[in-house]
C-alpha positions as a LaTeX table, in Angstrom:
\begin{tabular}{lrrr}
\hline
Residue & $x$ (\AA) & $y$ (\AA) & $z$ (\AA) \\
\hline
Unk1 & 0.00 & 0.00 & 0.00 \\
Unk2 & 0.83 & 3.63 & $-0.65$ \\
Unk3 & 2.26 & 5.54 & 2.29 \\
Unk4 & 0.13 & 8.70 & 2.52 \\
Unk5 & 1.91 & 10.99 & 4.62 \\
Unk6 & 1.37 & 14.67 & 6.14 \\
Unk7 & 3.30 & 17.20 & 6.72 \\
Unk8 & 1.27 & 19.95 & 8.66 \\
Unk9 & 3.15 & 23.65 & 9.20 \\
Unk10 & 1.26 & 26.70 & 11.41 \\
Unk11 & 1.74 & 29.80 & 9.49 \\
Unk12 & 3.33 & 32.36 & 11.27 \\
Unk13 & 2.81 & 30.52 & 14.43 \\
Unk14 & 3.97 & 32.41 & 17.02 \\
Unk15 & 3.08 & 36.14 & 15.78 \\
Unk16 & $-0.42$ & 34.02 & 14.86 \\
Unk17 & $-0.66$ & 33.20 & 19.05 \\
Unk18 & 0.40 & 36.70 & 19.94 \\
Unk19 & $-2.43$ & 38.35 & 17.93 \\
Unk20 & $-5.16$ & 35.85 & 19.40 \\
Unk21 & $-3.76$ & 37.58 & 22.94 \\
Unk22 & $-3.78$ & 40.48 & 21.75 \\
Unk23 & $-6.73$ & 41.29 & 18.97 \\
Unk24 & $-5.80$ & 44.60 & 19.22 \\
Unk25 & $-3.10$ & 43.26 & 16.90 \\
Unk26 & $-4.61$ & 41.84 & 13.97 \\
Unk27 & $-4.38$ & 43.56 & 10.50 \\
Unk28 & $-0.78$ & 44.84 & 11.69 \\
Unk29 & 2.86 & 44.44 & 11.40 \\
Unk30 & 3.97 & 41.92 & 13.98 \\
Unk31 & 6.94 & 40.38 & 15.08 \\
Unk32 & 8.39 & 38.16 & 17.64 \\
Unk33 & 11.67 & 38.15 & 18.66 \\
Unk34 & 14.27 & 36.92 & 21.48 \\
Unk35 & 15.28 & 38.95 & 23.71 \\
Unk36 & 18.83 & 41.32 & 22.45 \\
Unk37 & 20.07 & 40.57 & 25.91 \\
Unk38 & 20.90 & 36.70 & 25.51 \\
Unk39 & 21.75 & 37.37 & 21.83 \\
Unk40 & 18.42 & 36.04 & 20.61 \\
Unk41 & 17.49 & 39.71 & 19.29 \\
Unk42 & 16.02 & 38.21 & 16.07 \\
Unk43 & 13.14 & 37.83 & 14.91 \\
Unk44 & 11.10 & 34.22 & 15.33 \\
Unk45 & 8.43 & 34.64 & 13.60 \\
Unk46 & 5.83 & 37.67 & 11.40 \\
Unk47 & 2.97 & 38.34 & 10.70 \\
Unk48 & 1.92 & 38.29 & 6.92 \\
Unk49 & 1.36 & 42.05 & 6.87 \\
Unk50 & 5.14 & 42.41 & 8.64 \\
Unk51 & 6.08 & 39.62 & 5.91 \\
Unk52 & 4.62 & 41.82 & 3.12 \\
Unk53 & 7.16 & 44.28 & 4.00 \\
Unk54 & 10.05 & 42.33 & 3.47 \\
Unk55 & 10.44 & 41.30 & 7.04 \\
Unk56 & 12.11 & 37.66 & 7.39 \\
Unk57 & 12.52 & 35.21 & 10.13 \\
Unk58 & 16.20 & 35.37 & 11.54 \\
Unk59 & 16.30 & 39.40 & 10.63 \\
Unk60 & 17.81 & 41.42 & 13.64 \\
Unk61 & 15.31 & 43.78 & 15.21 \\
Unk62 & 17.25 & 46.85 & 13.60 \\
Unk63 & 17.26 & 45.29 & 10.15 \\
Unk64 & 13.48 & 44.29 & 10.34 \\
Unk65 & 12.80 & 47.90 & 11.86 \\
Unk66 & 14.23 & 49.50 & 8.59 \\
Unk67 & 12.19 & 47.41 & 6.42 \\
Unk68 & 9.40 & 48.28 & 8.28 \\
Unk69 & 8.89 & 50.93 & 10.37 \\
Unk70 & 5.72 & 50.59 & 11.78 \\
Unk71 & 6.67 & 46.68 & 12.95 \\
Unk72 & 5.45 & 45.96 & 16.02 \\
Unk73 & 7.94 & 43.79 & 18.48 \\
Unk74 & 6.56 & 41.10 & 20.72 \\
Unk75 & 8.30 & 39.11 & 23.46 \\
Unk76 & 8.21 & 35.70 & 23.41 \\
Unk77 & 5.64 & 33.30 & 25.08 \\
Unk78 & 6.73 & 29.79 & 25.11 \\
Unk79 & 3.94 & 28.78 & 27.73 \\
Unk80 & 1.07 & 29.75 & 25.21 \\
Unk81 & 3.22 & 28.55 & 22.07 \\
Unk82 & 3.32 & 25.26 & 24.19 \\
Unk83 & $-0.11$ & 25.14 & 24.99 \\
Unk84 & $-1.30$ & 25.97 & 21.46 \\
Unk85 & 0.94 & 23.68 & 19.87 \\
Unk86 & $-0.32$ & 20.73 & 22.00 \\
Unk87 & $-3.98$ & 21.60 & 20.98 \\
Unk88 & $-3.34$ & 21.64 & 17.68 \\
Unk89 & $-1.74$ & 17.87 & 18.34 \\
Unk90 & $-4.63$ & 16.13 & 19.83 \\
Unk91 & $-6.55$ & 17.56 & 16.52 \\
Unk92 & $-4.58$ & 15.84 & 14.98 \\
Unk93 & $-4.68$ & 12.63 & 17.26 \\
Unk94 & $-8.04$ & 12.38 & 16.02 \\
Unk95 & $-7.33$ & 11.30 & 12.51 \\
Unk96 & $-4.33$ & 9.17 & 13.00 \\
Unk97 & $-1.87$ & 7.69 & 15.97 \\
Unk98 & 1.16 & 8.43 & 14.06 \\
Unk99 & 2.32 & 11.63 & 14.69 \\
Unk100 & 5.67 & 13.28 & 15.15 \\
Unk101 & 6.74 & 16.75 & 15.99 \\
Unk102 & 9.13 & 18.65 & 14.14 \\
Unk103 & 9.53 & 21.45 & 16.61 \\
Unk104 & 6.85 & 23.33 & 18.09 \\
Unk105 & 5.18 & 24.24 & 15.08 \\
Unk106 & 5.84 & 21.60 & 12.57 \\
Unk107 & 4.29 & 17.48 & 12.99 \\
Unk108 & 4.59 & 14.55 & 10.46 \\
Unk109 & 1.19 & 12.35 & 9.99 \\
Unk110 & 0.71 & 9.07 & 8.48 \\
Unk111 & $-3.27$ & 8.60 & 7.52 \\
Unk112 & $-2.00$ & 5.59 & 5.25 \\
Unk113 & $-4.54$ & 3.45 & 7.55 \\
Unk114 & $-6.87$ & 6.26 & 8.17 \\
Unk115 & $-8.33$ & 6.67 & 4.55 \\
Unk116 & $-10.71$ & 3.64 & 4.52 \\
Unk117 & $-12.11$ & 4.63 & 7.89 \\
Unk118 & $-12.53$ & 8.26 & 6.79 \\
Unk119 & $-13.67$ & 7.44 & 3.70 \\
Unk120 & $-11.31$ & 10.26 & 2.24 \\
Unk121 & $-8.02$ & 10.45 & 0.48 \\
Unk122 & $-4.71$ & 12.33 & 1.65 \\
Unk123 & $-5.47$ & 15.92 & 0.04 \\
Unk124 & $-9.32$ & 15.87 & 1.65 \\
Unk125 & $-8.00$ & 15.05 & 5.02 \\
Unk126 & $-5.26$ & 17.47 & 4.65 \\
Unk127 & $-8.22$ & 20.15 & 3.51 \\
Unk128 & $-10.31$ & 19.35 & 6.75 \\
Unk129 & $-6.94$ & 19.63 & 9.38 \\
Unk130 & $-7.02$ & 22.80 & 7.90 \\
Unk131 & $-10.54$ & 23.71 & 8.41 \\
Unk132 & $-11.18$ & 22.12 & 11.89 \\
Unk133 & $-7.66$ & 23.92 & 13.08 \\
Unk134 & $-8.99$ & 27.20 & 12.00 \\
Unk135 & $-12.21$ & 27.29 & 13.26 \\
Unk136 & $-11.20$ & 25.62 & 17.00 \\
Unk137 & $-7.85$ & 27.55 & 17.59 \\
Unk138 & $-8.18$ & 30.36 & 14.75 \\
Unk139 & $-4.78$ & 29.30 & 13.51 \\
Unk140 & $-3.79$ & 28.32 & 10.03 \\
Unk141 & $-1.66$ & 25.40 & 8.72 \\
Unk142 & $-0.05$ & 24.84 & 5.29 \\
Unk143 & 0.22 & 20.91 & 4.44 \\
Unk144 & 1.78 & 18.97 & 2.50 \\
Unk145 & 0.91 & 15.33 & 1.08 \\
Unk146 & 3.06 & 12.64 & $-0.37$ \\
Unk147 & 4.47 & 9.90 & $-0.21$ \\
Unk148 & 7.65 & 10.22 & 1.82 \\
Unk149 & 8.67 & 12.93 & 4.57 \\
Unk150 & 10.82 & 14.83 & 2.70 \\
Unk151 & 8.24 & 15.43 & $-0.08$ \\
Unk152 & 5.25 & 16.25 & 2.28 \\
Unk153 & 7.63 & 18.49 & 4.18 \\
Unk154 & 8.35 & 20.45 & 0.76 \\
Unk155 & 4.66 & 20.61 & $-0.26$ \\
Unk156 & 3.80 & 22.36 & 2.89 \\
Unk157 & 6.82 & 24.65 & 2.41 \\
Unk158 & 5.52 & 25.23 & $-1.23$ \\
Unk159 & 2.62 & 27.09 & $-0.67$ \\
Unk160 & 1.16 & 29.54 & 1.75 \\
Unk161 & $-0.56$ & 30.21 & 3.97 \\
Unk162 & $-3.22$ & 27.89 & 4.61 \\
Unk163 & $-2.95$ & 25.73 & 1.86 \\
Unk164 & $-2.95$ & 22.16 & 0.75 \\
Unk165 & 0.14 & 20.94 & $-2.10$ \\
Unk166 & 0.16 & 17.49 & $-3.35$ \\
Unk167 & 3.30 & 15.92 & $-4.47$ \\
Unk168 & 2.60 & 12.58 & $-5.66$ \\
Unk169 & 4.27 & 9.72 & $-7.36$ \\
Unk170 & 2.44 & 11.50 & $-11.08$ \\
Unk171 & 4.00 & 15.25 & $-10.93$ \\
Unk172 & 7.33 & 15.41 & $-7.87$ \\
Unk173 & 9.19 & 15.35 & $-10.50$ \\
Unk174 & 7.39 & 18.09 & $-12.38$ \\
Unk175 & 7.73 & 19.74 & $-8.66$ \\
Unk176 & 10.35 & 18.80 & $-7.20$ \\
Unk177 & 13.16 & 18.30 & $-9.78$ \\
Unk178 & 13.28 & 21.80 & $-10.81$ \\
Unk179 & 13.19 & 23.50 & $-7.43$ \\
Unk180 & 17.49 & 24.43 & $-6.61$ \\
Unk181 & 19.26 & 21.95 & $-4.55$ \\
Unk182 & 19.62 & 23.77 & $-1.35$ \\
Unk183 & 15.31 & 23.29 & $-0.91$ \\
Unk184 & 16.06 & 19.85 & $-0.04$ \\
Unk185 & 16.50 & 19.38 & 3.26 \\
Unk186 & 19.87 & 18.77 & 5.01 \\
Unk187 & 21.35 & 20.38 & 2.27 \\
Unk188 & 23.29 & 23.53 & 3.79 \\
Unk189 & 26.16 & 26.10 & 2.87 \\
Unk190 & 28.64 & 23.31 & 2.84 \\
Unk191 & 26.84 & 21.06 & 0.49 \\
Unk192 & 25.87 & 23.54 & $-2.09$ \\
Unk193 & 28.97 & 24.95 & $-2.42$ \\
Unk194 & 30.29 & 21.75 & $-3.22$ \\
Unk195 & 27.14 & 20.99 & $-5.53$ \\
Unk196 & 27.73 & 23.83 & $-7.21$ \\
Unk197 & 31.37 & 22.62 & $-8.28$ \\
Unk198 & 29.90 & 19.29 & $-9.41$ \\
Unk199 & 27.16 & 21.23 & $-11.69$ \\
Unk200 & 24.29 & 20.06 & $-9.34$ \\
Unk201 & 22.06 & 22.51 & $-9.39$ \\
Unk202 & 18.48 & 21.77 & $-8.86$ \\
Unk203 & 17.34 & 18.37 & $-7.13$ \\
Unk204 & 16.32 & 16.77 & $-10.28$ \\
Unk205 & 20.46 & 17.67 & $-11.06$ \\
Unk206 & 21.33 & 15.28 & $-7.28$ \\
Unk207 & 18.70 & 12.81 & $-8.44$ \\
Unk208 & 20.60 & 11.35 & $-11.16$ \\
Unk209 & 23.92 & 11.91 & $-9.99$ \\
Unk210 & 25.94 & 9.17 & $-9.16$ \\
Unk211 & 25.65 & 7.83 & $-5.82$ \\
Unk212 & 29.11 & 6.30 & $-5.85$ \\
Unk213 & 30.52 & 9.34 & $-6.97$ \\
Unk214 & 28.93 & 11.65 & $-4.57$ \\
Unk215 & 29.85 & 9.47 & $-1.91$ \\
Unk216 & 33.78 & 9.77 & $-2.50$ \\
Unk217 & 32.90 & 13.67 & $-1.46$ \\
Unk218 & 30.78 & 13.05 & 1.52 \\
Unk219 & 30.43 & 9.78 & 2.66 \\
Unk220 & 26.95 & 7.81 & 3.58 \\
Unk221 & 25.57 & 11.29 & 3.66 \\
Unk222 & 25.19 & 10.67 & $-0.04$ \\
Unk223 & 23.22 & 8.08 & $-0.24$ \\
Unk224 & 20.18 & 10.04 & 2.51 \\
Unk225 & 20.20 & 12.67 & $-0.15$ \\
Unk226 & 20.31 & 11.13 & $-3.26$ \\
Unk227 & 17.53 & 8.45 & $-1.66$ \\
Unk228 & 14.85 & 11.47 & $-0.42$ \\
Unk229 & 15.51 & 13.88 & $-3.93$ \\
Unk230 & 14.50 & 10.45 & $-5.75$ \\
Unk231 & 11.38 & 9.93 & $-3.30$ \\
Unk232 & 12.84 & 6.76 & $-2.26$ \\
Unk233 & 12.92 & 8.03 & 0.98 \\
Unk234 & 11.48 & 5.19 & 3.87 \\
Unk235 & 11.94 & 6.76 & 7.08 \\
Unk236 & 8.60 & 6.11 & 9.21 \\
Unk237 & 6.40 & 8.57 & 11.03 \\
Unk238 & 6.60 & 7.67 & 14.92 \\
Unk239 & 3.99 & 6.28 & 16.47 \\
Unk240 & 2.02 & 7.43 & 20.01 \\
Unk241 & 3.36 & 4.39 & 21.76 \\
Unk242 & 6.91 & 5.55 & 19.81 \\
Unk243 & 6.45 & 9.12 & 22.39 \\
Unk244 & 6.39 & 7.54 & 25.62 \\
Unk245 & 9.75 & 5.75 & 24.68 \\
Unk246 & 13.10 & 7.30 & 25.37 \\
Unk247 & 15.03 & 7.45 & 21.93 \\
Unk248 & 17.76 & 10.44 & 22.88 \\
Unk249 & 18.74 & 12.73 & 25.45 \\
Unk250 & 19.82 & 16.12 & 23.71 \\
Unk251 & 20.48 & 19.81 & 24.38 \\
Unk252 & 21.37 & 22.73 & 22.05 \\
Unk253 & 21.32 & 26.40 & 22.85 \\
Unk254 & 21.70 & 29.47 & 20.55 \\
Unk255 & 24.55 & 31.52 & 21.99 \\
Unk256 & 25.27 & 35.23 & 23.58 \\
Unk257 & 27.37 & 35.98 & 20.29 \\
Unk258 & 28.51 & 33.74 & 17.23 \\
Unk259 & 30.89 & 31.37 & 17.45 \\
Unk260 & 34.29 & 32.06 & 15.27 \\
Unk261 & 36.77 & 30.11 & 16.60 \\
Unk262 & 36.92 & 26.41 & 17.45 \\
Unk263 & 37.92 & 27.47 & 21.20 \\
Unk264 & 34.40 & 28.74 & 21.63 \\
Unk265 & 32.70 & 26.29 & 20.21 \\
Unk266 & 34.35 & 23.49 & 22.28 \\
Unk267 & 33.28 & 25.71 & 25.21 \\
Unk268 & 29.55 & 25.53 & 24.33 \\
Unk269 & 29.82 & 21.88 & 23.23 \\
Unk270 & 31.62 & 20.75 & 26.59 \\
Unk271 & 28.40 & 22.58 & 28.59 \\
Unk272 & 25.89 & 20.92 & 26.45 \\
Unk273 & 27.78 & 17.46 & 26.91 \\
Unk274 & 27.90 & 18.03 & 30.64 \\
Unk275 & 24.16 & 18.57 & 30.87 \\
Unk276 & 23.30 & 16.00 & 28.42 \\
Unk277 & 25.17 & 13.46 & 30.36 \\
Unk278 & 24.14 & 14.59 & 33.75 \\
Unk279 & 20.35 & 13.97 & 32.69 \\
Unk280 & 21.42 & 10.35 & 31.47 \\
Unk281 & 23.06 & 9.27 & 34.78 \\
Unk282 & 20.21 & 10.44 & 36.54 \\
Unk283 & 17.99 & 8.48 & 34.22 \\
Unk284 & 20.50 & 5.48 & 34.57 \\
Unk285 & 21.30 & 5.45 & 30.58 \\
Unk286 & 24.16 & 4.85 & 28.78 \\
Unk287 & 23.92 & 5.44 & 24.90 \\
Unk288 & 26.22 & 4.29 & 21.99 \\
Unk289 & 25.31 & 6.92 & 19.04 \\
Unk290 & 26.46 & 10.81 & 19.90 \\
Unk291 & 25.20 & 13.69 & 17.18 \\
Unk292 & 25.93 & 16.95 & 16.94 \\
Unk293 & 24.10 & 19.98 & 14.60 \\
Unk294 & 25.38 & 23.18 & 14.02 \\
Unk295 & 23.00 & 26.38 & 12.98 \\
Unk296 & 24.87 & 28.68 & 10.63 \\
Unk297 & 23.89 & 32.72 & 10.28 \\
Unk298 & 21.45 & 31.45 & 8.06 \\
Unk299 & 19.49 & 29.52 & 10.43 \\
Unk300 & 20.35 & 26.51 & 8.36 \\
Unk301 & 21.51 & 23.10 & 10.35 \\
Unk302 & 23.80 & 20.85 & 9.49 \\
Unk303 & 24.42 & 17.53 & 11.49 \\
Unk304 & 26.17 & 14.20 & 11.62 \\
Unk305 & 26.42 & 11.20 & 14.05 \\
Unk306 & 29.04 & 8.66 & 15.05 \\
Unk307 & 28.66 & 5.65 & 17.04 \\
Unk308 & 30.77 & 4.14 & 19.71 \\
Unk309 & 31.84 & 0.76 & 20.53 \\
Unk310 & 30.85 & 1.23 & 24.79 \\
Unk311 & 27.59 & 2.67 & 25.73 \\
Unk312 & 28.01 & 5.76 & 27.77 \\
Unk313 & 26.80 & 8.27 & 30.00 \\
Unk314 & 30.66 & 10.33 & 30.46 \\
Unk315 & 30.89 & 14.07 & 29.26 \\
Unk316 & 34.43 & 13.46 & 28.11 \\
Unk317 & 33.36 & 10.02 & 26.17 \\
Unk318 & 30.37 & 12.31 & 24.84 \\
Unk319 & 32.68 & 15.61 & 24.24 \\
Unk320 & 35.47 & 13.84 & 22.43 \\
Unk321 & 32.81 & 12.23 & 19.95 \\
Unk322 & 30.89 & 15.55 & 19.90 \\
Unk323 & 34.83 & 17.23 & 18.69 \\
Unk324 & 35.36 & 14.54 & 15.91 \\
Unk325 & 31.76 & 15.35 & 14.58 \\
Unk326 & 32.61 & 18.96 & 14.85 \\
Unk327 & 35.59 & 19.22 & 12.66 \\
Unk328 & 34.17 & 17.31 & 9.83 \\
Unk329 & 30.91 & 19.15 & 9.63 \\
Unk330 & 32.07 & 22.89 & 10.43 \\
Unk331 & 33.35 & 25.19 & 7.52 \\
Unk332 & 34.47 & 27.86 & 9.26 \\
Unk333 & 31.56 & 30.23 & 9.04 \\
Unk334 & 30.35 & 31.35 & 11.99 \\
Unk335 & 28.12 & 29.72 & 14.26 \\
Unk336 & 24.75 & 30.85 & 15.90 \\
Unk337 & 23.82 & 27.39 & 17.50 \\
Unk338 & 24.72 & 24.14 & 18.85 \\
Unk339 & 23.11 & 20.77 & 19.54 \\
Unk340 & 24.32 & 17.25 & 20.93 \\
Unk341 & 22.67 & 14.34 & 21.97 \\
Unk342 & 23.19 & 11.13 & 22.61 \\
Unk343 & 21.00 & 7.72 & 21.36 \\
Unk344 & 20.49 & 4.35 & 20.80 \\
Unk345 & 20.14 & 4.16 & 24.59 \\
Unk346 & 20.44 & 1.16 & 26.94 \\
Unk347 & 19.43 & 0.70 & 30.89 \\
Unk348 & 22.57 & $-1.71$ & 31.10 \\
Unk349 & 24.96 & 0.65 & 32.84 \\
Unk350 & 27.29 & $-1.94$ & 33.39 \\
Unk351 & 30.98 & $-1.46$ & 31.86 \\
Unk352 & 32.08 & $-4.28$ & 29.56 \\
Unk353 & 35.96 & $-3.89$ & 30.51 \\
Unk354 & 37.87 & $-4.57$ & 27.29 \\
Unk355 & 41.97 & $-3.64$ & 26.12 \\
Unk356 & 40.64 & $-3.27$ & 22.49 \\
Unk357 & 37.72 & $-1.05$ & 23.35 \\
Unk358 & 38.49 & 1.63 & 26.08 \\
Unk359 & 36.47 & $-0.35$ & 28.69 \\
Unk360 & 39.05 & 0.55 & 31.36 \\
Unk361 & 38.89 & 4.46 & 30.20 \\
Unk362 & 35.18 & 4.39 & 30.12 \\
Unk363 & 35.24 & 2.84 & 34.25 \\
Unk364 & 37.48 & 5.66 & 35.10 \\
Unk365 & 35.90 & 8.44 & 33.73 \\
Unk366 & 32.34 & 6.72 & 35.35 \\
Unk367 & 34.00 & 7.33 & 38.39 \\
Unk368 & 34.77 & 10.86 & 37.98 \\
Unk369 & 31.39 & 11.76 & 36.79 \\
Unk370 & 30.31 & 10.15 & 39.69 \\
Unk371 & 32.17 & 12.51 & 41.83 \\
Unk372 & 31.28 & 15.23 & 39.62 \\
Unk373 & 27.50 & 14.89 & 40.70 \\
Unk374 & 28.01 & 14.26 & 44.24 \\
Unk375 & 29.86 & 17.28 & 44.64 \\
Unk376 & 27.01 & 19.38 & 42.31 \\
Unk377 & 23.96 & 17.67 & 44.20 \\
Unk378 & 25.73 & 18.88 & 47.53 \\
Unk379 & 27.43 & 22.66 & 46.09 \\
Unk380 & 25.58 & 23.19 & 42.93 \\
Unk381 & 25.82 & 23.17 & 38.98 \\
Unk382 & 28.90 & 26.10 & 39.50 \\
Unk383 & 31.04 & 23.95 & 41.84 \\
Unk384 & 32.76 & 22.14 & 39.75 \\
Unk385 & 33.55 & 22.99 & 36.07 \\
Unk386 & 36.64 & 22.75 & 33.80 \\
Unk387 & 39.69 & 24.87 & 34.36 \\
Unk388 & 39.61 & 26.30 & 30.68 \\
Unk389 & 35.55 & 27.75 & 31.16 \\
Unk390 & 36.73 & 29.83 & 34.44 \\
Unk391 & 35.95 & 33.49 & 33.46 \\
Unk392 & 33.77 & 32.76 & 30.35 \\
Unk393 & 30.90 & 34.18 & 29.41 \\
Unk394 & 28.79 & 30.54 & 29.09 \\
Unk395 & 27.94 & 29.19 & 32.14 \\
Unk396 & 26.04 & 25.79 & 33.09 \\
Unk397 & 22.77 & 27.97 & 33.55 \\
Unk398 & 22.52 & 29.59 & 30.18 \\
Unk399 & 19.49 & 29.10 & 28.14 \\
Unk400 & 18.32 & 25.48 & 26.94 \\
Unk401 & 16.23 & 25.69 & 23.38 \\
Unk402 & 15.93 & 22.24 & 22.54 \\
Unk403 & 15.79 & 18.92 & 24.56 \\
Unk404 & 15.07 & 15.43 & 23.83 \\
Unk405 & 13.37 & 14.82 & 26.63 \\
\hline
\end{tabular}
């Protein structure tokens, strides 16, 4: 059978959530942004009339000022965001189990098994999400349908606002193939650059590249891009019963100023490790996958993941994985965010002592994280920390954006 698969996207979500606080709002220039203090000073989100004016998400408040005078700045609610998002969740609950957040805003459906009981294909159930989210919450969604995740994700992204796109197995290539490379996603700065010197230019252009080829330039990456601009893409849609199960403990922060130099970034990436790995001993995991993303000036990730032959819960294990990752994926731009996380996770905590496989390192540095947390449970987060982040401007408190779990 077909999949069928959803991708549903709230327009303007958070400047949509600000103006249902605030009707005085509506019909004007809006935008939400972080707060210049903690160097989130950007915006998040506008309103179509502040969108109509050039405005753009990731624009500093000065820059979005001069395109628009009259803009109107908001603060940021996460509590309400949160609360609308998870409405807008169990509407979709209704037509399907499967369904998986990306972010706050954005969740993957699969109504494969939903249609007979329905009694409607992918576009009409994509027309009444639309319809039942406006009238219950007053927000609007874009969707896409198709056939894989990538593909739905691009028809939402195709056109808006509230609107439905098809991409199906008769016209993505008609759709898809001519859009430029850099629309797919995962492609970033780094990729199209290098594209661009092997005369790939649109996704139909990566689609019947070589796969060999393109992998002697960036590994297994290759074959996830070459698979989703092809819609051969089979990753599933998690389940309900998938949410209640742990599949990562992760962390990622956007920091006080970008990141030009690797000493900075190993900074950030040693306090996300420590907090990452402080959450898995208290959860009693170990985990033998470690990924890291990295959010360029362009708000465009980029990520990778390496595995490890001893499951672990140790910052240094985590950090020193987190540091290969780092200097294959970064390109020297700068850097406006960070995320690491650890997965494929076991409840075995024993160590597996070994002379070929670190076992012996991996006891020892159990035991100093051990003393690590009975010092912080008794002193606090600040009472212990590495030599190198005395005097620096992160700290174990600063803002967390993103988390597993």
């Amino acid at each position: 059978m077909q999949r069928v698969i959803l991708h549903c996207d709230l327009n303007n979500f958070y400047a949509t959530v600000e103006v249902l606080r605030d009707p005085g709002l509506r019909g004007k220039p809006v935008a939400v942004c972080g707060d210049p203090a903690k160097r989130h000073g950007i915006v998040l989100a506008k309103s179509e009339e502040a969108k109509k004016c050039g405005v753009k998400t990731g624009d500093v408040i000065w820059e979005a000022k001069q395109k628009c005078p009259d803009l109107i700045i908001v603060a940021t609610n996460h509590a309400d965001y949160s609360k609308y998002a998870k409405l807008v969740r169990d509407i979709y609950y209704r037509y399907t189990d499967k369904v998986e957040a990306y972010g706050s805003d954005e969740c993957y459906l699969d109504v494969t098994h939903s249609l007979k009981l329905l009694k409607k294909d992918g576009v009409q159930i994509a027309d009444e999400l639309r319809r039942v989210v406006r009238e219950e919450l007053g927000l609007t969604i874009s969707v896409g349908v198709s056939f894989t995740k990538t593909f739905a994700k691009m028809g939402s992204d195709y056109k808006k606002p509230d609107a439905t796109t098809e991409i199906s197995k008769a016209n993505y290539r008609k759709i898809v193939w001519s859009m430029p490379v850099g629309n797919l996603l995962y492609v970033g700065r780094k990729s199209r650059a290098l594209f661009e010197k092997l005369n790939i230019r649109t996704i139909g252009d990566l689609a019947a590249f070589d796969v060999e080829v393109l992998r002697t330039h960036i590994g297994i990456t290759a074959d996830q891009l070459i698979t989703a601009s092809r819609g051969e893409e089979t990753d599933e849609v998690a389940s309900y019963d998938d949410r209640r199960i742990v599949k990562s403990v992760g962390n990622g922060t956007t920091v006080p100023r970008d990141l030009v130099d690797y000493n900075a970034a190993h900074k950030v990436m040693y306090l996300l490790c420590e907090e990452v790995a402080w959450r898995m001993r208290k959860k009693g995991l170990k985990g033998f996958t470690v990924s890291l993303s990295i959010k360029d000036t362009e708000l465009k990730w980029v990520g990778a993941q390496e595995s490890i032959k001893e499951p672990t819960n140790s910052v240094r294990t985590i950090l020193e994985t987190a540091e290969k990752i780092f200097h294959k994926l970064w390109d020297k731009e700068p850097i406006r965010a960070l995320r690491v996380a650890v997965s494929n996770l076991t409840t075995d905590t024993r160590v597996q002592l070994s002379l070929f496989h670190g076992g012996a390192v991996e006891d020892k540095n159990d035991k100093l994280s051990a003393v690590f947390d009975k010092v912080r449970k008794k002193y606090g987060a600040k009472a212990i920390t590495q030599a190198s982040l005395l005097g620096s401007e992160f700290d174990l408190e600063f803002e967390v954006v993103d988390e597993s779990y």
